[in-house]
C-alpha positions in Angstrom: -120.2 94.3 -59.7 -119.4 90.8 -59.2 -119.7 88.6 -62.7 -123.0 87.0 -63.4 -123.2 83.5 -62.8 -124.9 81.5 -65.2 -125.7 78.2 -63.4 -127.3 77.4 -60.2 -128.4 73.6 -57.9 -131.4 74.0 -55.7 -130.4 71.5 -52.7 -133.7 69.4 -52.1 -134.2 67.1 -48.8 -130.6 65.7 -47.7 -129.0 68.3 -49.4 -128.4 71.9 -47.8 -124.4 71.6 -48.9 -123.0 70.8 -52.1 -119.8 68.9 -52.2 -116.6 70.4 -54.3 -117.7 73.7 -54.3 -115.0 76.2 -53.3 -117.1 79.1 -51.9 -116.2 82.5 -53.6 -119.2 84.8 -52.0 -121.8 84.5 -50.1 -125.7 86.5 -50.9 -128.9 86.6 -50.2 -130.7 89.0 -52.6 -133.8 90.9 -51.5 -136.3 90.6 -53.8 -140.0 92.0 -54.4 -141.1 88.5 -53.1 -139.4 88.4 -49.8 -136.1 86.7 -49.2 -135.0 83.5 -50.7 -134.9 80.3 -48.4 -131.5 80.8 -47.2 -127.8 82.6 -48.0 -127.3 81.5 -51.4 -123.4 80.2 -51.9 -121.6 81.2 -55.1 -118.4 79.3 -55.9 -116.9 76.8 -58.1 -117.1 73.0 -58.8 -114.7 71.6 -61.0 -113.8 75.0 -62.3 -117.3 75.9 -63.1 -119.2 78.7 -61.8 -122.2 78.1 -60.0 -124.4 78.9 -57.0 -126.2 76.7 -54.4 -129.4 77.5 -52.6 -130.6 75.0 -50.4 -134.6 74.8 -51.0 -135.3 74.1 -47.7 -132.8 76.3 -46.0 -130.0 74.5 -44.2 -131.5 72.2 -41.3 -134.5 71.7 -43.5 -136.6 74.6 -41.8 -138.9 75.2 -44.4 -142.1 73.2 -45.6 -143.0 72.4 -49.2 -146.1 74.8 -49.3 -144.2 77.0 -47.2 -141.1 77.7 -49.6 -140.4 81.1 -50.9 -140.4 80.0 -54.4 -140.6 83.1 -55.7 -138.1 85.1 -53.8 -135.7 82.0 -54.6 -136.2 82.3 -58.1 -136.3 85.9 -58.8 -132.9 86.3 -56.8 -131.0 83.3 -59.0 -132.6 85.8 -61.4 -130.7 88.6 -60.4 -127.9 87.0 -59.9 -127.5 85.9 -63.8 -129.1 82.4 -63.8 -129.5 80.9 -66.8 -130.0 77.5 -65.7 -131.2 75.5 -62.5 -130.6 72.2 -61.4 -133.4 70.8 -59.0 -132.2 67.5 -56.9 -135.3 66.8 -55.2 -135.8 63.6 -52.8 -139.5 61.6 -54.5 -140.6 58.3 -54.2 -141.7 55.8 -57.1 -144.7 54.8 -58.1 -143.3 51.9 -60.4 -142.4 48.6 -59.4 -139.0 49.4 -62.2 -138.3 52.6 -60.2 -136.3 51.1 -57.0 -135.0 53.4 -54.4 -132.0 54.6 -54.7 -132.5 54.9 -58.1 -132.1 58.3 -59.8 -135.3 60.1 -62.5 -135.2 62.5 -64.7 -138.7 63.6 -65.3 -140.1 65.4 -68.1 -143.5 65.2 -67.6 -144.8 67.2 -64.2 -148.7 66.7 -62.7 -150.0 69.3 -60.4 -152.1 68.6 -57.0 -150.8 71.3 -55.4 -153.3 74.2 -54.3 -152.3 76.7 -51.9 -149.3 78.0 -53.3 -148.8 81.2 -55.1 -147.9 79.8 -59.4 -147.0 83.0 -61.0 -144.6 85.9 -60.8 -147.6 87.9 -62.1 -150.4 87.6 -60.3 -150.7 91.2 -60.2 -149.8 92.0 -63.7 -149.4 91.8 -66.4 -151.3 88.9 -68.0 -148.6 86.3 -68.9 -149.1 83.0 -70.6 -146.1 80.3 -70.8 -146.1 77.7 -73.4 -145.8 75.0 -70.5 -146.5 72.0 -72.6 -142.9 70.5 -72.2 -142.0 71.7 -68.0 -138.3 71.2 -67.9 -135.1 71.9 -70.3 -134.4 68.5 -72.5 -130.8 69.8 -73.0 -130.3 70.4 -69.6 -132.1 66.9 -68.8 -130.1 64.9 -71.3 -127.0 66.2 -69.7 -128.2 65.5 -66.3 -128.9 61.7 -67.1 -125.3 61.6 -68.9 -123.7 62.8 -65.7 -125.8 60.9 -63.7 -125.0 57.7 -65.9 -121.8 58.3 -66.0 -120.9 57.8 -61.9 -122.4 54.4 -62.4 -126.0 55.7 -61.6 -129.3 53.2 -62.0 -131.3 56.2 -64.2 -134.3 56.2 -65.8 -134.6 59.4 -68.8 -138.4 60.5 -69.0 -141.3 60.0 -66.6 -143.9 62.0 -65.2 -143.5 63.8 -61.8 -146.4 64.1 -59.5 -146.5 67.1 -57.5 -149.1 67.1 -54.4 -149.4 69.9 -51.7 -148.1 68.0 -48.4 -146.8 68.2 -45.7 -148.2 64.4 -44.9 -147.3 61.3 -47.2 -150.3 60.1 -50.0 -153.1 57.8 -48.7 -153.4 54.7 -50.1 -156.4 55.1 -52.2 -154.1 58.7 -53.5 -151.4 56.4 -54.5 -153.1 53.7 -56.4 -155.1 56.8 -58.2 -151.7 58.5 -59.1 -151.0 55.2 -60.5 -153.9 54.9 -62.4 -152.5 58.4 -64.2 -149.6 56.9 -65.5 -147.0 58.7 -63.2 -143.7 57.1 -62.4 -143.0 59.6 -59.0 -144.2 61.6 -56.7 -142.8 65.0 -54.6 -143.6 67.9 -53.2 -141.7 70.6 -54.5 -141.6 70.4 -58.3 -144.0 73.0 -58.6 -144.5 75.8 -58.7 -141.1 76.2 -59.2 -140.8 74.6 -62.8 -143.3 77.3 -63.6 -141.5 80.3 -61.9 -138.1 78.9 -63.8 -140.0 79.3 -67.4 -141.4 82.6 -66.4 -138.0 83.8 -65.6 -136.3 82.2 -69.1 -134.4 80.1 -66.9 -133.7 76.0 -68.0 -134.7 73.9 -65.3 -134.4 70.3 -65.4 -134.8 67.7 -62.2 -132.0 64.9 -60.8 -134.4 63.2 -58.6 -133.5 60.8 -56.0 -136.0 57.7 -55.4 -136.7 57.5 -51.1 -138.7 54.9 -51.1 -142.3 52.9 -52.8 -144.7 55.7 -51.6 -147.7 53.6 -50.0 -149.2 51.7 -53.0 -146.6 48.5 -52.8 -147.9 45.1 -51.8 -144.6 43.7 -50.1 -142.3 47.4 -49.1 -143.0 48.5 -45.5 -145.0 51.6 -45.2 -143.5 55.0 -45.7 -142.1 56.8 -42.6 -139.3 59.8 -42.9 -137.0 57.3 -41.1 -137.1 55.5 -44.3 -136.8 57.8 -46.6 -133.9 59.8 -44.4 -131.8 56.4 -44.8 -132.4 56.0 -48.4 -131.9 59.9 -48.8 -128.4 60.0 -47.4 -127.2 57.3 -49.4 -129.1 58.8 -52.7 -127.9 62.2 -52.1 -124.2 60.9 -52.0 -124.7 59.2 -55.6 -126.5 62.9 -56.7 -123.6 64.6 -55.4 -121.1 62.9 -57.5 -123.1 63.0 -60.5 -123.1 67.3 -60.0 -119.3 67.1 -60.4 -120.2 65.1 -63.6 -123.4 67.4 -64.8 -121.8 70.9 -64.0 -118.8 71.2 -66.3 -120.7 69.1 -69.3 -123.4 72.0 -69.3 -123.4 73.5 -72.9 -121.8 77.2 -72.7 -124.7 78.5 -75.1 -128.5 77.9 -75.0 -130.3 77.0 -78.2 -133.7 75.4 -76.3 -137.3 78.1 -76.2 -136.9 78.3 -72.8 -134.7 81.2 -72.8 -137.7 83.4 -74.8 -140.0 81.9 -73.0 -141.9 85.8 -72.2 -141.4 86.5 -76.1 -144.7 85.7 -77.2 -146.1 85.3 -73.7 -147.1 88.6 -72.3 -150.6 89.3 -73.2 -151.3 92.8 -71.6 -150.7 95.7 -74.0 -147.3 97.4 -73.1 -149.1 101.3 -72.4 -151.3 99.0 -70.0 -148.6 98.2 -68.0 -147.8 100.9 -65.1 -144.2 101.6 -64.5 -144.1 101.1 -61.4 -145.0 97.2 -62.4 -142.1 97.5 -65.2 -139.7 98.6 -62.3 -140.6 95.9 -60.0 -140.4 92.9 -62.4 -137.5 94.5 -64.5 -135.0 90.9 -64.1 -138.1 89.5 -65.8 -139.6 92.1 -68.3 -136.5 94.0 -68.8 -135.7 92.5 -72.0 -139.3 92.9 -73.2 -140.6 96.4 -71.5 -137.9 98.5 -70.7 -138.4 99.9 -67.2 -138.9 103.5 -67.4 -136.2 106.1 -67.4 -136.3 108.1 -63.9 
């Protein structure tokens, strides 16, 4: 069995390949979910183990509401994932935030509503603490990478995730505003949610596209815009991985890897084996899958 590998990058918009990373293997995991978005690359950058899935699978294939969130997570599961690193492409809702500038959230708002939020919505009854969304080690090392390649980044804000696939209104901007968020996406969630559910750290590098709608003077968002502004953003993101990666802490002292410890609410003889068996990356540690 090949060794576990403890770090992963989900490739947002503009990113379907990471640079530096010397392939080793290439898998893509079946999982009770359905496959993940694409063939998930495990390899090394700058001597560090990781794998690389792109979100959106390589030509961008897949839309946000349309992403196997699930199957991508549960198979970084598998796989040993400890920790996930989302670059995601958003734009700003603050006249400080410029494009091409790089966020690291940690505050998320959901506006999504047709996607699926939970590993269990079949059982059992689990409640995250979700109070805090992403890893602040894991954050904190991202902005120091990111920093450190000469980045323009701003630690802390809240993310704004709506459903999509069309750009906010207007009126939907100035409102989001009116919340006090600093950017807005389309893919944060659920899969923030999924990463805590599954123990794993996650923690966002996002790239700034463009003003959204609500600014008085910027042109109007179109994806020509924000494609431009993407390919010169996901360059800047791409050195700061070969920063981030190899500054990751070897050992986790955060609550997000006993995130399930004090989570599951179902009484264990309630839970049918078969259930135990299925989700046994997740509950394994917690419920023992039955012995055959």
């Amino acid at each position: 069995m090949a060794p576990s590998v403890p770090l992963a990058v989900i490739g947002g918009s503009g990113l379907d390949r990471m640079e530096g990373l010397r392939v080793l293997e290439e898998v893509r995991p079946s999982t009770p979910f359905g496959e993940p978005s694409d063939t998930i690359l495990i390899g090394e950058v700058e001597g560090v183990r990781v794998a690389f899935l792109p979100r959106h699978g390589r030509g961008h294939r897949i839309a946000p509401s349309a992403l196997p969130v699930r199957a991508n997570l549960f198979a970084l599961k598998t796989l040993g994932v400890e920790r996930v690193i989302s670059v995601s492409a958003v734009g700003s809702l603050r006249e400080e935030i410029h494009p091409l500038d790089l966020v690291v959230p940690d505050q998320v708002i959901d506006r999504t509503s047709r996607r699926p939020s939970t590993f269990f919505e079949e059982g059992p009854v689990v409640h995250i603490a979700f109070a805090d969304p992403f890893c602040p080690i894991l954050s904190r090392t991202i902005a120091q990478g990111a920093e450190a390649v000469g980045a323009r980044v701003h630690r802390g804000g809240t993310y704004i995730c709506i459903e999509g696939p069309a750009f906010s209104t207007r009126a939907e901007s100035f409102l989001y505003r009116s919340w006090g968020a600093h950017i807005i996406g389309m893919t944060a969630l659920p899969e923030a949610k999924m990463a805590r559910e599954a123990e794993m750290c996650y923690a966002i590098l996002a790239v700034v596209t463009d003003y959204d709608v609500w600014h008085p003077t910027h042109d109007q968002v179109t994806v020509e815009m924000v494609l431009q502004n993407l390919r010169q953003g996901t360059a800047l993101a791409q050195r700061a991985l070969r920063r981030i990666l190899p500054a990751v802490p070897p050992e986790r002292s955060c609550p997000c890897a006993t995130a399930l410890k004090n989570a599951i609410a179902t009484a264990p003889d309630a839970i049918p084996p078969h259930t135990r068996q299925r989700l046994a990356p997740l509950l394994g540690k917690y419920l023992p899958p039955p012995v055959p």
